[in-house]
N, C-alpha and C positions, 0 to 999 in steps of 0.2 A: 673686720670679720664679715665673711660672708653667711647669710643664713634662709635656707631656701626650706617652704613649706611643699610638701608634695602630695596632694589629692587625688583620692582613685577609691576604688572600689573591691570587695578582697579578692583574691583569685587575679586582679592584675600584677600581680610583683609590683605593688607600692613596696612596703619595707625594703626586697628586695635590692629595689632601685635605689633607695637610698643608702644601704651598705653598698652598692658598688659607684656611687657618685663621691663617698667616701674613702671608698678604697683606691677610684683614681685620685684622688687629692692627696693622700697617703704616698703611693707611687712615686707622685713627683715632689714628693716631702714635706709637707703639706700637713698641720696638723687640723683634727677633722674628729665630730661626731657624728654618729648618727643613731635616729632611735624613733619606734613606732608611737603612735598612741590608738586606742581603737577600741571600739566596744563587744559587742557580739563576736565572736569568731566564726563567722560565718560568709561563704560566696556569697557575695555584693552586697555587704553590709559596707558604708562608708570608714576608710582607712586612711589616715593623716599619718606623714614621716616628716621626721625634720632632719636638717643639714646643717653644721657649723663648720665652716673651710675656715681657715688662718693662718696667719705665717708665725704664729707665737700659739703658747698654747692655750687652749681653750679652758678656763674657770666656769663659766655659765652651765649651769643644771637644768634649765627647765626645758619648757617649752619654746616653740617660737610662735612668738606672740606678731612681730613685726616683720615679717620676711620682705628682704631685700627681692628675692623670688618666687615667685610660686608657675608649681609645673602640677600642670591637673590631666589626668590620664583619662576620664572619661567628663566629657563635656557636659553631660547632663549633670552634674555636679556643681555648673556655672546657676543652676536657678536654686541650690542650696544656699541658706540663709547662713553667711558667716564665712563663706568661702573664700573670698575674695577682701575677707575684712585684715585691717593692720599692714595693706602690702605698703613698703614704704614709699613715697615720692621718688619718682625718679624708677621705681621699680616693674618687671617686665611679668606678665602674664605666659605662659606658652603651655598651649592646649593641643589636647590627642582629639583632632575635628577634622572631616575632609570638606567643612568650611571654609572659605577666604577669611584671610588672617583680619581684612577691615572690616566685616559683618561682626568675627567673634569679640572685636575690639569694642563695638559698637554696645556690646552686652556689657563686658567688662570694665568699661570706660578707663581702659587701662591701656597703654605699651602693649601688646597682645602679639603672637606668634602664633598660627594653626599649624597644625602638621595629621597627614591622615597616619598617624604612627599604625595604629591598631591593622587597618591597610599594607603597611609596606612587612610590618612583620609577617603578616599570613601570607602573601606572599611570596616572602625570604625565606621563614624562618616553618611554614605551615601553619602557624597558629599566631592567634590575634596576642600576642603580650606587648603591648606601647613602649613598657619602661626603658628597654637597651636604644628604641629608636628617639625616643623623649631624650635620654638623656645625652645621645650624641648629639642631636637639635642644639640643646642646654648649652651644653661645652663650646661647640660652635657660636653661638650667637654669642657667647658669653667671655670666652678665651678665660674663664677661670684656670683651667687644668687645659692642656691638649688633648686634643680629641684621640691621640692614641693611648694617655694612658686608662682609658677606658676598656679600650682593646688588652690590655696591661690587666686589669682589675679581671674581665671575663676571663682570663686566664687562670683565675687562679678555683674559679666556678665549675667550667668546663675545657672540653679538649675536642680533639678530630674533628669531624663534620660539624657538631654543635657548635662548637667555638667558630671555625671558618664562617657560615651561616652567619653567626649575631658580626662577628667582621663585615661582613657583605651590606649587613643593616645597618652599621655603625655607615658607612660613608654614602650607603644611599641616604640615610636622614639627614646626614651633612650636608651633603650635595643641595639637599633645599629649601635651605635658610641664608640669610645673609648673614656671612659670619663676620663678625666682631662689632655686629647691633648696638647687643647692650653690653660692648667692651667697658665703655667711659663708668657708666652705673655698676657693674661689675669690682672696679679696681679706682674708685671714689674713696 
């Protein structure tokens, strides 16, 4: 079982992110939880999602306490206390930073991947949301799912312009990461 924690801040589509990193694992058959935790409901109050990907099905109820993963959507989140606690050995950091990936490695004393997500969406998409460019990174680096059933999953979100757009942003964040990184740690 795969199990990826995802940190961000509200008003980023954390949750969001994590129903559609779910729903591409679904796509390709893939059984899969996903489900928030959070305090305040409030814009930029810190916001934790969790991911359970497996090829049987999923029993486990809680939290994820030990992520094989973690994808953090706003950097500043890297000098909160706890953040970065339980990732497992062998497991890969990947942050929304227009940082170099060895300085933010350097923080996280982790496997580490930078990506300026929040960038290429305002960009693409007109407005800073990380999570559809974070988690084509993810897939990429990661080959859990293909990186189109992601494209698969926004489908089923939006359509016309919207959807083409976050497509446009799917393979520019792809484009720049090296993909199948943390293939091995991934499928371990």
């Amino acid at each position: 079982m795969i199990e990826v924690r995802i940190h961000g801040r509200g008003g980023q589509g954390n949750v969001v992110a994590a129903y559609l990193l779910a729903t591409a694992a679904f796509e390709e058959g893939r059984h899969c939880q996903a489900f928030p935790s959070f305090g305040a409901e409030r814009r930029g109050a810190p916001v934790t999602a969790f991911v359970r990907i497996d090829d049987n099905p999923i029993q486990r109820r809680c939290q994820v306490r030990a992520p094989d993963f973690l994808i953090i959507q706003d950097s500043g989140l890297l000098h909160v206390a706890g953040v970065t606690e339980g990732l497992k050995p062998g497991g890969g950091v990947l942050v929304n930073s227009p940082r170099a990936s060895d300085d933010v490695a350097a923080e996280t004393g982790r496997p580490t991947i930078a990506l300026p997500a929040s960038q290429l969406a305002a960009d693409i998409l007109g407005r800073p949301m990380p999570n559809v460019a974070l988690l084509a990174a993810f897939l990429t680096i990661t080959g859990i799912v293909p990186v189109d059933a992601l494209g698969k999953a926004l489908g089923h979100r939006f359509k016309g312009d919207v959807l083409e757009r976050n497509r446009k942003l799917i393979d520019a964040a792809a484009a720049l990461v090296p993909a199948g990184l943390w293939r091995e740690a991934a499928h371990a």
